[in-house]
C-alpha positions in Angstrom: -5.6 -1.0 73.3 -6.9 0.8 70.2 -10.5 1.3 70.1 -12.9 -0.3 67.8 -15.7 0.9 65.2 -17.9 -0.6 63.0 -18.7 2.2 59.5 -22.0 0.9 58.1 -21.9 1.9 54.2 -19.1 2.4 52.3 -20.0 5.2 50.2 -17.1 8.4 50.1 -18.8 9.6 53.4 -17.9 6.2 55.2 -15.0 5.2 53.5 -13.1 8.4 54.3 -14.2 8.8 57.8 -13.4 5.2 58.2 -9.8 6.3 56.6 -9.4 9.1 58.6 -10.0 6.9 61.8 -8.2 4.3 60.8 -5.2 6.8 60.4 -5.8 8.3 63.9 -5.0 4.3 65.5 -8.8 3.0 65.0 -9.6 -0.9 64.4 -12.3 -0.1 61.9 -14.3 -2.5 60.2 -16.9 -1.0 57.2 -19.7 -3.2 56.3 -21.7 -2.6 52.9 -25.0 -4.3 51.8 -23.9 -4.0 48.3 -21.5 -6.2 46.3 -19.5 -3.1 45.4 -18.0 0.1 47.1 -19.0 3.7 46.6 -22.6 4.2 47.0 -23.8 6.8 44.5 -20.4 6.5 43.1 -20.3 4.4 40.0 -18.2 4.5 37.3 -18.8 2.2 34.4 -17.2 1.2 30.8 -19.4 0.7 28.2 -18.6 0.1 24.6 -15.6 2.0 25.1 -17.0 4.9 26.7 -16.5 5.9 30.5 -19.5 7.3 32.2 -20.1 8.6 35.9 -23.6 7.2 36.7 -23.6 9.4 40.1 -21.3 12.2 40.9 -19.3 13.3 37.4 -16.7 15.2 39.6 -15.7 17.0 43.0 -14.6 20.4 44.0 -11.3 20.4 45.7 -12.7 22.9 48.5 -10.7 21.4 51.6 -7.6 19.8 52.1 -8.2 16.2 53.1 -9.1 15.5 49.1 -5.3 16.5 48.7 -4.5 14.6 51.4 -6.4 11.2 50.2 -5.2 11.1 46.5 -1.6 11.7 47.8 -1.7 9.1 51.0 -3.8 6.9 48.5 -1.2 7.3 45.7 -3.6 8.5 43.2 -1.7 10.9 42.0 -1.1 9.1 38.5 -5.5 8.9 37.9 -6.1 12.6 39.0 -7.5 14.3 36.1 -8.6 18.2 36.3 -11.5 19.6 34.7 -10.9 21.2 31.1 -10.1 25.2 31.4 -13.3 25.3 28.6 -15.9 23.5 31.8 -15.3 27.1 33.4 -18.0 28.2 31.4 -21.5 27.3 32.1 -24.9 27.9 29.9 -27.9 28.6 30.3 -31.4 28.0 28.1 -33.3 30.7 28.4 -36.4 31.3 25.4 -34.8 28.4 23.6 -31.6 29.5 22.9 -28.4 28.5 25.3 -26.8 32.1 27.3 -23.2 31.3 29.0 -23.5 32.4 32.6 -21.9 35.6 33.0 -18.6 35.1 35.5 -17.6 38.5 35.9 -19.2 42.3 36.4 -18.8 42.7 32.6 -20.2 39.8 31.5 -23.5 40.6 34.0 -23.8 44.0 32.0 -23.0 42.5 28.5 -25.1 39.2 28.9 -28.8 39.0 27.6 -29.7 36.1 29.8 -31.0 38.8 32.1 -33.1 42.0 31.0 -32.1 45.6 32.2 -34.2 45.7 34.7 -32.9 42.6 36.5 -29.3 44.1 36.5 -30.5 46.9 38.0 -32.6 45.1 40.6 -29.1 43.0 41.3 -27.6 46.0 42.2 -30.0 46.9 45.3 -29.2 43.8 46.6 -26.4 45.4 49.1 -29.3 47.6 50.4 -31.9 44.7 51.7 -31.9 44.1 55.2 -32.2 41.0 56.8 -35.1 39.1 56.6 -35.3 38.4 60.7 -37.2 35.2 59.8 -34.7 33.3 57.3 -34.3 30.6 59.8 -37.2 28.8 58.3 -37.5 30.6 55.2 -37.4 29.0 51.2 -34.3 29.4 49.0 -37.0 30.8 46.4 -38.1 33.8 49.0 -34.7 34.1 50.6 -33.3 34.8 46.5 -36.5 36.5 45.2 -36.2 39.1 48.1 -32.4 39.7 48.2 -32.0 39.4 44.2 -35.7 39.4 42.1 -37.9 37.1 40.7 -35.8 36.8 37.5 -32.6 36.1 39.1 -34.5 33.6 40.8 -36.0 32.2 37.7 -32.8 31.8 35.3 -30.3 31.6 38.0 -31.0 30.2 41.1 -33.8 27.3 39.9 -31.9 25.7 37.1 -28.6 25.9 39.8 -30.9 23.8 42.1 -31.9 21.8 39.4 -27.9 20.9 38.3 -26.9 20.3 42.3 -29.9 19.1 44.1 -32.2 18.0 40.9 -34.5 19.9 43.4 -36.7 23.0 43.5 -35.8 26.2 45.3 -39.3 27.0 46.5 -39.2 23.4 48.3 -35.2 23.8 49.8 -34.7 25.4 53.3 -32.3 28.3 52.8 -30.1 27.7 55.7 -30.2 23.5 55.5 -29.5 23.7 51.8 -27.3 26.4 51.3 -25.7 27.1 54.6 -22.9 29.6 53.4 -25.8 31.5 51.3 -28.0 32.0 54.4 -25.1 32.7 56.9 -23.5 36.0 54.3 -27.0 37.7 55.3 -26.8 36.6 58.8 -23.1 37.8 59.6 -22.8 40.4 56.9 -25.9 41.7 56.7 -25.6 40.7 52.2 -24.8 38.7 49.8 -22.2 40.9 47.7 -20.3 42.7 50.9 -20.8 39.3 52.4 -18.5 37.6 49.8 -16.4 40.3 49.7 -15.5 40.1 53.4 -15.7 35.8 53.6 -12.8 35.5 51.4 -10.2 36.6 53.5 -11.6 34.0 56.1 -11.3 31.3 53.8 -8.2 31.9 53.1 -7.0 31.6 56.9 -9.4 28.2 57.1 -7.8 26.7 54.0 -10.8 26.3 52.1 -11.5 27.4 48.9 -15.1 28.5 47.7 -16.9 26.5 45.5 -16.8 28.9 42.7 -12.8 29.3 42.2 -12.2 25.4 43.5 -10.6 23.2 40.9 -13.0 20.6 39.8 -11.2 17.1 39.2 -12.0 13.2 38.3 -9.9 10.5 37.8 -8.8 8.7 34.1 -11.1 5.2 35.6 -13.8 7.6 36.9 -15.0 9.2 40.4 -15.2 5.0 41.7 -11.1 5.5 41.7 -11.4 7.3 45.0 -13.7 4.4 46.4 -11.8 1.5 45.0 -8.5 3.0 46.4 -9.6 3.2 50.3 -11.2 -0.2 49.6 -7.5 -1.5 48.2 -6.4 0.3 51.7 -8.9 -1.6 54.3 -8.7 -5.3 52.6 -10.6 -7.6 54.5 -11.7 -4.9 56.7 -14.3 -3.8 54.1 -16.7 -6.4 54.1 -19.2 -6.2 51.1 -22.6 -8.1 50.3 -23.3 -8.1 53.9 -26.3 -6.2 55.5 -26.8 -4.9 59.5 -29.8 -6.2 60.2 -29.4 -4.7 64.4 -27.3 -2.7 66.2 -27.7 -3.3 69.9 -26.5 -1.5 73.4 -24.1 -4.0 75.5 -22.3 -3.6 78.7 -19.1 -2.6 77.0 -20.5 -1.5 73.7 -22.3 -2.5 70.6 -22.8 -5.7 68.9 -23.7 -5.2 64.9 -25.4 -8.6 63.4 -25.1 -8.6 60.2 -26.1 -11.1 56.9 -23.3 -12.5 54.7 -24.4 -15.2 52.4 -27.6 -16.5 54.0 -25.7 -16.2 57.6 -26.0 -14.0 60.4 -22.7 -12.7 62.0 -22.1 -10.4 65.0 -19.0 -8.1 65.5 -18.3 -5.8 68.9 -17.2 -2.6 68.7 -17.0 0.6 71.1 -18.8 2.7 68.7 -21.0 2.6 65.6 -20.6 5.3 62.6 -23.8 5.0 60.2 -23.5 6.5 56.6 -26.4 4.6 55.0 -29.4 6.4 53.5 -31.7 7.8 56.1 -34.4 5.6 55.1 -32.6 2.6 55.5 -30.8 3.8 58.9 -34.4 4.2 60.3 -34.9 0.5 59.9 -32.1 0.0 62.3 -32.4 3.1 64.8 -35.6 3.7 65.4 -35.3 0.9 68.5 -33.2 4.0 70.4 -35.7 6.5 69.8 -39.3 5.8 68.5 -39.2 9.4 66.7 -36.1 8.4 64.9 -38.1 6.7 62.3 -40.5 9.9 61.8 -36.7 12.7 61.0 -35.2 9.5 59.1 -38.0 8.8 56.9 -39.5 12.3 56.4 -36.1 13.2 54.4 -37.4 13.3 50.5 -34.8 11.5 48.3 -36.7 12.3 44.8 -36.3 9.4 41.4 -33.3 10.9 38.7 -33.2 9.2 35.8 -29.2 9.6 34.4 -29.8 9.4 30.1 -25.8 9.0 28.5 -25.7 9.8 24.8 -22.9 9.7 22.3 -22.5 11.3 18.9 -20.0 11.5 16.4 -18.7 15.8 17.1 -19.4 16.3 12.4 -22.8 15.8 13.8 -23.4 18.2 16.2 -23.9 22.5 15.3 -23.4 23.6 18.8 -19.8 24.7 19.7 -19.1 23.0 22.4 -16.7 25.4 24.5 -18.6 24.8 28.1 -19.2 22.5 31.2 -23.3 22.4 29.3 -26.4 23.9 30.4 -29.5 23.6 32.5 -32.8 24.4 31.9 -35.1 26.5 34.2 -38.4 25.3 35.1 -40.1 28.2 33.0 -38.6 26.8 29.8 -41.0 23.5 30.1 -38.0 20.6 28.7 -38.4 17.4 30.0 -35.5 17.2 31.1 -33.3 19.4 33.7 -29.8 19.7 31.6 -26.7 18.5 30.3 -23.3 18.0 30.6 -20.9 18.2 28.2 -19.1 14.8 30.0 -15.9 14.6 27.3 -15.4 18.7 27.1 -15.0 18.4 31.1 -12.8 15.1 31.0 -11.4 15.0 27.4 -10.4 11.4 27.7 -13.7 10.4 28.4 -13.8 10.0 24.4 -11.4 10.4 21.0 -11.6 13.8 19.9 -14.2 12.7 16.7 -16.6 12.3 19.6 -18.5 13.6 22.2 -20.3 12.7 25.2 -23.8 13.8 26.7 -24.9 13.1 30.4 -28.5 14.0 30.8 -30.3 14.4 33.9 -34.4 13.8 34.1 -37.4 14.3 36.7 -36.1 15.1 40.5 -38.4 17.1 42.4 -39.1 19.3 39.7 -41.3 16.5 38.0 -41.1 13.1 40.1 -44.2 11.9 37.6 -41.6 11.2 35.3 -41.6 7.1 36.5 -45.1 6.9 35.6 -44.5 7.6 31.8 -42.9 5.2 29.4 -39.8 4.8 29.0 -38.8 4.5 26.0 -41.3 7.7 24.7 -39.9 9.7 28.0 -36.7 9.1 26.3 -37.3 9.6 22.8 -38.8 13.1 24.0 -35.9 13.9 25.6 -33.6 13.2 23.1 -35.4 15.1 21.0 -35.4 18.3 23.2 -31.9 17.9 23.4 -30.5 17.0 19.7 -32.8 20.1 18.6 -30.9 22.8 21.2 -27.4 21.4 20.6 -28.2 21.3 16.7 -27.5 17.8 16.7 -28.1 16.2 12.8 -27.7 12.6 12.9 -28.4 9.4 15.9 -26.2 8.9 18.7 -23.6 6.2 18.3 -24.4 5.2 21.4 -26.9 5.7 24.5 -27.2 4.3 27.8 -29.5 5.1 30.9 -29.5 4.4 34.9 -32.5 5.2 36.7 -32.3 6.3 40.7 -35.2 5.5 42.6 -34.3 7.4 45.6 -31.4 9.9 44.4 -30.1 13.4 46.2 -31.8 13.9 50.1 -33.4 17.0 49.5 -32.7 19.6 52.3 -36.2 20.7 52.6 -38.0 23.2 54.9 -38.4 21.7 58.2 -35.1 20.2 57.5 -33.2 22.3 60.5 -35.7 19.9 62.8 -34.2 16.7 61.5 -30.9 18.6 61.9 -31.4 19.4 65.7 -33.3 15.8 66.7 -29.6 13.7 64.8 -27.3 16.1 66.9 -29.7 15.3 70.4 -29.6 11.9 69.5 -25.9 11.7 69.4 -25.9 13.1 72.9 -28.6 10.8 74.6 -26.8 7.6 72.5 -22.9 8.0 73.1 -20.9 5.8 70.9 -23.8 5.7 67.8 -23.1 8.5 65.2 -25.6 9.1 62.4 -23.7 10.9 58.7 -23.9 10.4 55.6 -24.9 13.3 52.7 -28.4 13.6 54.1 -26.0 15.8 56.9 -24.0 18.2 56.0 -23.9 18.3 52.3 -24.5 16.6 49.2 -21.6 16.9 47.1 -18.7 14.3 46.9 -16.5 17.7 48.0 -18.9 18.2 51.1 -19.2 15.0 52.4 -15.4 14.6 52.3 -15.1 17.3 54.3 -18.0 16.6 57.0 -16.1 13.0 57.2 -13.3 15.4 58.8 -15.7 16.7 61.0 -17.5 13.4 62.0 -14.1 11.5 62.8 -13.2 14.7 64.9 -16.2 14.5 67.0 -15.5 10.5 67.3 -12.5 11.2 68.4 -13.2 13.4 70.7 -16.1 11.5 72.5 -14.1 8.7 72.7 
């Protein structure tokens, strides 16, 4: 008899791991309190423009993503990013610097003075830090690399992937791969060095040289596709309202149109924000509720403008640019969305994603609106050289947007993985563990049906 388990949320983290189950010989039902799969996930047409409202892309950096679009027969939306979104920009004292990619390009580029080069290059002779367990991405990178590599590298990265701050983010939480090249190699540059030929034998394929894709309908391909897979199996607009212990199991109540419903199951996967799985959890452990909600998800406002290409002075040869904090912009950067996806518009356009607030200024909600936006736009028609009014703007506003993998964060980390063990059959994912990026939590789904089947 095949074993039973109920997935609450069907964003990517649920609905692969729920795939991936359901592959292995799982009954698996996936319950969603939206009307719509996905989660952070949304893809949306608008007066004949396709936007990505959450993730714009993923990195193909393990196998399973292959293994999805193939199984899912998705083969005919996969779209790869543009040869041109290799290169990336930089503002520094008003004026956009491509990143440098290579040796030469570090000694050529004027994003960084001499005298950060040359403080780059000590970085093979800093020891270990012997206390970067609970140490700050902003000291971890100011001690291995300098303050200005920390400045106009490392804080507008943060800004582009976590919408967060590096002084806030816990070195080894955040950036697990970054922390562990000083821990097993003693460096960052001999560290990368030696790691690659141990990708290689993993399969994987470091962020850096992995081939960034979409899909022609947008990231909510991947989404609709496994729901298309589970049919009535997936069942939407319904909210858990308890999960609770029984003889043999678990029985999940749950709200569908004004009625409560119950389903048994030998385990329970959760993939739901940690705020909202504290809510349902906290019955199992009182301090669940303390780990679950002490996880900072910071407001993002997402700002989507359209211009006809005649109109704009900037070449636009590049992924776009973010902003470091030093530059004071309101907002935190841009992507060039059609130079990435080129069929995201006709080629006498050209769309702008915009990203505004996260940790760097959460104030942002108290402003107006419609000034916060006029200021940004602004800001950002003056740096691209832009002459003339977007044909077109739209805007989607995140409350509670990326879990930010503060310090402190290895505690939360430790208290979900002794939970597990004291509550066998209840799992706790989702990208508040193991990663924020579609890419990441695609591959901890691997990892998290693993250890389910393992256990059971």
């Amino acid at each position: 008899m095949n074993k039973n388990i109920v997935v609450i949320g069907a964003g990517i983290s649920g609905l692969t791991t729920a795939y991936l189950l359901s592959k292995k010989g799982f009954d698996v039902t996936i319950i969603e309190k939206n009307s719509s799969v996905g989660g952070s996930i949304e893809s949306v047409f608008e007066n004949g423009f396709l936007f990505d409202r959450g993730p714009n892309s993923a990195l193909e950096t393990t196998p399973v993503i292959g293994q999805l679009i193939k199984e899912l027969e998705l083969e005919h939306e996969l779209l790869y990013a543009s040869k041109q979104a290799n290169k990336r920009y930089i503002l520094r004292d008003n004026k956009l610097h491509s990143l440098p990619m290579s040796p030469q390009g570090l000694l050529k580029t004027k994003l960084f003075s001499g005298k950060a080069k040359l403080r780059l290059m000590a970085e093979p002779f800093i020891g270990r830090s012997g206390d970067g367990y609970y140490q700050s991405l902003a000291e971890f990178v100011k001690r291995r690399l300098g303050q200005e590599f920390l400045d106009y590298a490392i804080n507008p990265f943060v800004a582009g992937v976590y919408a967060g701050r590096p002084e806030d983010l816990s070195v080894k939480s955040a950036f697990p791969k970054l922390y562990a090249l000083e821990e097993k190699y003693g460096g960052l540059i001999i560290g990368t060095i030696r790691s690659i030929r141990e990708r290689k034998k993993r399969a994987e394929v470091a962020k850096q040289s992995a081939k960034m894709l979409s899909f022609k309908s947008g990231m909510i391909a991947l989404p609709k596709a496994i729901e298309k897979y589970f049919g009535s199996n997936l069942l939407l607009s319904s909210e858990v309202t308890s999960v609770d212990k029984t003889e043999k199991g678990f029985s999940i109540s749950y709200q569908q149109n004004g009625t409560i419903n119950k389903i048994e199951s030998d385990a329970v996967l959760s993939t739901i924000p940690s705020y909202v799985a504290s809510g349902i959890f906290t019955k199992y452990d009182k301090d669940f509720k303390t780990h679950a909600e002490a996880i900072y998800y910071p407001p993002v406002l997402v700002y989507y403008l359209v211009y006809n290409r005649k109109d704009i002075k900037q070449d636009l040869d590049g992924f776009g640019f973010l902003i470091p904090a030093k530059e004071n912009k309101s907002f935190l950067g841009a992507l060039w969305s059609s130079i990435i996806f080129s069929e995201r518009t006709d080629e006498s356009k050209a769309a702008f994603t915009l990203f505004v607030g996260g940790s760097r200024n959460p104030e942002f909600v108290k402003e107006d609106r419609i000034s916060l936006l006029a200021k940004v736009r602004k800001e950002f028609e003056a740096l691209m050289g832009i002459t003339a009014d977007p044909i077109f703007t739209s805007e989607r506003f995140w409350e509670k947007a990326i879990p930010q993998y503060n310090l402190g964060y290895v505690e939360h980390e430790r208290f979900f993985d002794d939970f597990e063990k004291r509550n066998p059959g209840l799992f706790i994912s989702g990208n508040f563990r193991g990663g924020i990026s579609v890419g990441d939590c695609i591959k901890n789904a691997e990892l998290v049906a693993e250890k389910i089947l393992k256990q059971l």
